[in-house]
NUKOL-757098 format. One record per residue (C-alpha): residue in three letters; residue number from 1; x, y, z. Coordinates in nm, 2 decimals. Layout:
BEGIN
('ALA', NUM, (X, Y, Z));
...
END
This chain:
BEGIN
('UNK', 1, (0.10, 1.65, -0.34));
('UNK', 2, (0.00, 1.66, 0.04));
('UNK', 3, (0.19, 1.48, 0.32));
('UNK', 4, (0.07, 1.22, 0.52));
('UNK', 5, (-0.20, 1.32, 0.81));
('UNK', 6, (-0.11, 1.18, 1.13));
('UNK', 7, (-0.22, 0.77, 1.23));
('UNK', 8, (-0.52, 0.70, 1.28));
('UNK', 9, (-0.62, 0.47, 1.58));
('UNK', 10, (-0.55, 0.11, 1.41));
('UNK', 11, (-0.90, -0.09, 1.29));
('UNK', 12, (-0.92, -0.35, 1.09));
('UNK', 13, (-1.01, -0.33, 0.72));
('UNK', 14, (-1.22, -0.62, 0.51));
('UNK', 15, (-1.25, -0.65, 0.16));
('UNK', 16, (-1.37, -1.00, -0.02));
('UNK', 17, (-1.08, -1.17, -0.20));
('UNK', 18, (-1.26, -1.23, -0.49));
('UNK', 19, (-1.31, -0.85, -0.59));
('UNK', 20, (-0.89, -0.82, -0.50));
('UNK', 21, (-0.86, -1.12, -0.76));
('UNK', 22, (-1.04, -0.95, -1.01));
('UNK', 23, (-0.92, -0.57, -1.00));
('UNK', 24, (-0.56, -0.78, -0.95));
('UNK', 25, (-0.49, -0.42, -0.79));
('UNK', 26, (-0.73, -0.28, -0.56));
('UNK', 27, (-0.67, 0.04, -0.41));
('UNK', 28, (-0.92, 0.15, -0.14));
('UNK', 29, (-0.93, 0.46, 0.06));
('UNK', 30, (-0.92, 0.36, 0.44));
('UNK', 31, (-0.95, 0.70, 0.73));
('UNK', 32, (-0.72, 0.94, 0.43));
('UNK', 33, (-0.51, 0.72, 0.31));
('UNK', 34, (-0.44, 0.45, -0.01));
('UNK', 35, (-0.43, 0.13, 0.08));
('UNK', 36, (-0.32, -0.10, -0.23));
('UNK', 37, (-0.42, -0.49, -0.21));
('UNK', 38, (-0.33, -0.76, -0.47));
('UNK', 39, (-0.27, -1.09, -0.51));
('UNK', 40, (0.09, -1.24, -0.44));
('UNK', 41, (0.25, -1.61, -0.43));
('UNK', 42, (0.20, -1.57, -0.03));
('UNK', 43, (-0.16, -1.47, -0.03));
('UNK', 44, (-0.25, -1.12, 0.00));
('UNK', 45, (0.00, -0.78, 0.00));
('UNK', 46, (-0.15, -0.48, 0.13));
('UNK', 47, (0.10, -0.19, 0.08));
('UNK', 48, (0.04, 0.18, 0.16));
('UNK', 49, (0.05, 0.42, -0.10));
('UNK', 50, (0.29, 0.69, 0.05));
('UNK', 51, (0.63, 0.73, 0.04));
('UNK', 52, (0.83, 0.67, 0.29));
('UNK', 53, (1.04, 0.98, 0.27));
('UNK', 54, (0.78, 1.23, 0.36));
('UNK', 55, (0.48, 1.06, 0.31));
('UNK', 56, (0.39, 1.19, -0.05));
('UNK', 57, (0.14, 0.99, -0.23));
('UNK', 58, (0.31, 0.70, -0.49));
('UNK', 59, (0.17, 0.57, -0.82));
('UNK', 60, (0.16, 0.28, -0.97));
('UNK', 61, (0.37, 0.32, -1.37));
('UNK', 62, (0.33, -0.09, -1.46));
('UNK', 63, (0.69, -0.16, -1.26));
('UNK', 64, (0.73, -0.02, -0.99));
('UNK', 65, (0.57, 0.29, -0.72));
('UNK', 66, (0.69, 0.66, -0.82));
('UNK', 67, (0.67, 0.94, -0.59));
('UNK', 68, (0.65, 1.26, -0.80));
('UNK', 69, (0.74, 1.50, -0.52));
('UNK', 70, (1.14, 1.43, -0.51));
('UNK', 71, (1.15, 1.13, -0.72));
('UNK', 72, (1.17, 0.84, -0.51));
('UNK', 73, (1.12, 0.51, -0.69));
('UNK', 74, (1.06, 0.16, -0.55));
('UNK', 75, (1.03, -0.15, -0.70));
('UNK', 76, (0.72, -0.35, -0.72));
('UNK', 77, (0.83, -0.55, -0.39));
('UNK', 78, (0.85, -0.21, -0.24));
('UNK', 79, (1.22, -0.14, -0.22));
('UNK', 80, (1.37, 0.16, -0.27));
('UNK', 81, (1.59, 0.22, -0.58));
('UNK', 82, (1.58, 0.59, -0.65));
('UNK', 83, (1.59, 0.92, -0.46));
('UNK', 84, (1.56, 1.01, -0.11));
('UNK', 85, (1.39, 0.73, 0.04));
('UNK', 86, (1.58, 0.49, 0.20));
('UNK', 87, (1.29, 0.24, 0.38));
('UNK', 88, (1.09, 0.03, 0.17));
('UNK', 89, (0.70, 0.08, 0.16));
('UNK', 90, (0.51, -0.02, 0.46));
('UNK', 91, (0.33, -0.36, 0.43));
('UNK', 92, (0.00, -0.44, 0.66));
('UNK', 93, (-0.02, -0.76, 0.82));
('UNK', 94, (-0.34, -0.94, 0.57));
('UNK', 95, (-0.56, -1.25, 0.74));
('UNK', 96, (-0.76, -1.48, 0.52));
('UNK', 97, (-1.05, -1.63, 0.64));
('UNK', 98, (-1.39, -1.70, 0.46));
('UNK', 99, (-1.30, -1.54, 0.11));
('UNK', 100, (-1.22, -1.21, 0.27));
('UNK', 101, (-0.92, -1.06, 0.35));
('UNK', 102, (-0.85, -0.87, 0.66));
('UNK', 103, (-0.66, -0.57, 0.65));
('UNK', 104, (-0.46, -0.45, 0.98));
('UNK', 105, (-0.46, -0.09, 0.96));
('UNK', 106, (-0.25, 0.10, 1.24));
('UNK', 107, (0.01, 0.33, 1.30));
END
């Protein structure tokens, strides 16, 4: 597994609602990296798929995000509950307007 490259400038990413409805977990790839978006009781959570140890990739298991590269676990919420990583996963401000969803993607 590769680290994180560094941040790219921050643009805005836009995907329609509907097709995040449908795949209930939508993981596009946005400049290099994972960007995971699904529904939620508050609208729409966009989480990035790296840990945030040392910015290993993380998985999906059907509970919660596993890092394979020193075990880190967080729960589906994003906290961390096993290994190194002590901060939760980063979450990317989402606005709704129109039936799409727009992403903010920054460092």
């Amino acid at each position: 597994m590769a680290c994180a490259p560094p941040d790219p400038p921050a643009t805005e990413l836009d995907v329609s609602i509907a097709e995040i409805v449908r795949a209930q977990r939508l993981v596009v790839a946005h400049r290099g990296r994972k960007i995971e978006l699904r529904p939620d009781a508050d609208g729409i959570r966009a989480t990035v798929l790296l840990c945030t140890h040392q910015g290993c990739a993380i998985q999906w298991d059907g509970d919660g995000y596993a890092c394979v590269c020193h075990g880190g676990y967080f729960t589906a919420a994003g906290e961390p509950v096993r290994g190194p990583p002590k901060r939760p996963l980063r979450r990317l401000a989402v606005r709704t307007e129109a039936g799409r969803a727009y992403v903010h993607v920054g460092p």
